[in-house]
C-alpha positions, 0 to 999 in steps of 0.5 A: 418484490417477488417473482412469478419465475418458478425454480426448478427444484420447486416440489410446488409449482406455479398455480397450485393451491397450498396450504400453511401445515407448520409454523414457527415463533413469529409466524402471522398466517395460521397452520390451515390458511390457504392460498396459490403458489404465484413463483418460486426462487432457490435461497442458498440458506433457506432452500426453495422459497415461494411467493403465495397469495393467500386466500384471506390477502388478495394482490400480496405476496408472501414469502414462505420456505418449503417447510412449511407447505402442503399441497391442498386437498 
């Protein structure tokens, strides 16, 4: 499940295209995939979250914290 609604603390809003710039252990998507933001929800333990399509994983969803995005240039 995931949300095309966009939080309002979102730093990416819906639409944009972002990139994977940090990673950590257990990570499966690679710093420099690329993808677009499809919503984004508040997590108390976690901050902003978002829901990307990434390029390579067309029609999914990927849950991803703040953290570990850039916008793409």
């Amino acid at each position: 499940m995931f949300t095309r609604e966009q939080s309002f603390q979102a730093k990416y809003r819906n639409g944009l295209r972002v990139a994977k710039v940090r990673i950590e252990k257990g990570d499966t998507n690679p710093i420099g995939v690329t993808g677009t933001v499809l919503g984004s929800i508040n997590h108390p333990e976690y901050g902003v979250g978002y829901f990307i399509e990434w390029d390579h994983l067309p029609r999914f969803a990927v849950f991803v914290v703040e953290w570990k995005l850039g916008a793409q240039h």
